[in-house]
C-alpha positions as CSV (number, residue, x, y, z in Angstrom):
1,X,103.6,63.5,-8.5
2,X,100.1,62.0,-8.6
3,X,97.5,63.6,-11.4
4,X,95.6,65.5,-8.6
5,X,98.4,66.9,-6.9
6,X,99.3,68.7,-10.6
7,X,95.8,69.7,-11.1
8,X,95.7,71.1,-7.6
9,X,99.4,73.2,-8.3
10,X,98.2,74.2,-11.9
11,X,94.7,75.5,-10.3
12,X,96.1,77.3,-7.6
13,X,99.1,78.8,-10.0
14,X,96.5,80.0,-12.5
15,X,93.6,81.6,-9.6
16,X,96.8,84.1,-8.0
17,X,98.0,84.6,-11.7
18,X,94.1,86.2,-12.5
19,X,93.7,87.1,-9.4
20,X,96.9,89.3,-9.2
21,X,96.6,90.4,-12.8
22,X,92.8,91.6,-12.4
23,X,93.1,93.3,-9.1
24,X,96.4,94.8,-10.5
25,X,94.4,96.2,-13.3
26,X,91.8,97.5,-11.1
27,X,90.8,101.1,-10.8
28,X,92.0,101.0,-7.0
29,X,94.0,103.0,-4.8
30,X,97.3,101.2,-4.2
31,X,96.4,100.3,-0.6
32,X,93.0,99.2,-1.4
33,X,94.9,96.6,-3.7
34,X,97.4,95.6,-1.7
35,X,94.5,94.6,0.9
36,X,92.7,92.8,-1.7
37,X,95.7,90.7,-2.7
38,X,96.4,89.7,0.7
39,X,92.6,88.9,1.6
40,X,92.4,86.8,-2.1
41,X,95.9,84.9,-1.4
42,X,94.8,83.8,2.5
43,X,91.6,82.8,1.0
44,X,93.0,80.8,-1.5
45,X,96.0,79.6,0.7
46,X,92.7,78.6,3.5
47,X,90.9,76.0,0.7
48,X,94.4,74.8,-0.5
49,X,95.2,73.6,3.3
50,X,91.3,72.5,3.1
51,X,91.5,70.6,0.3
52,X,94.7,68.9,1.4
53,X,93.3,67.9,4.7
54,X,90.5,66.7,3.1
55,X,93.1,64.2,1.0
56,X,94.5,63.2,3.7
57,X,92.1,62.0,5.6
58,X,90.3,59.8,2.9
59,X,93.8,58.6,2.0
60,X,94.1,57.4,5.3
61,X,90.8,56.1,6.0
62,X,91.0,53.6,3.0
């Protein structure tokens, strides 16, 4: 395992970790924060997919 792809896992374990802590935290009704963790976790999941397609395609280009 290459020194991005543990930066990339540590980064994306410690985001849901604050992000699921903070919104769990939150003054919210229990819907309202279910919705938020959803919305937060496909946004995050959305620039982890990015971010690997964007690896890709420069490791195959060079």
């Amino acid at each position: 395992m290459n020194s991005t792809t543990k930066f990339l896992l540590g980064f994306i374990a410690g985001a849901l970790s604050g992000a699921t802590v903070g919104l769990l935290l939150a003054p919210d009704k229990g819907e309202e924060t279910r919705k938020l963790i959803v919305d937060k976790f496909d946004e995050l999941a959305q620039k982890g997919k990015d971010f690997y397609e964007t690896k890709k395609t420069k490791t195959t280009q060079e």
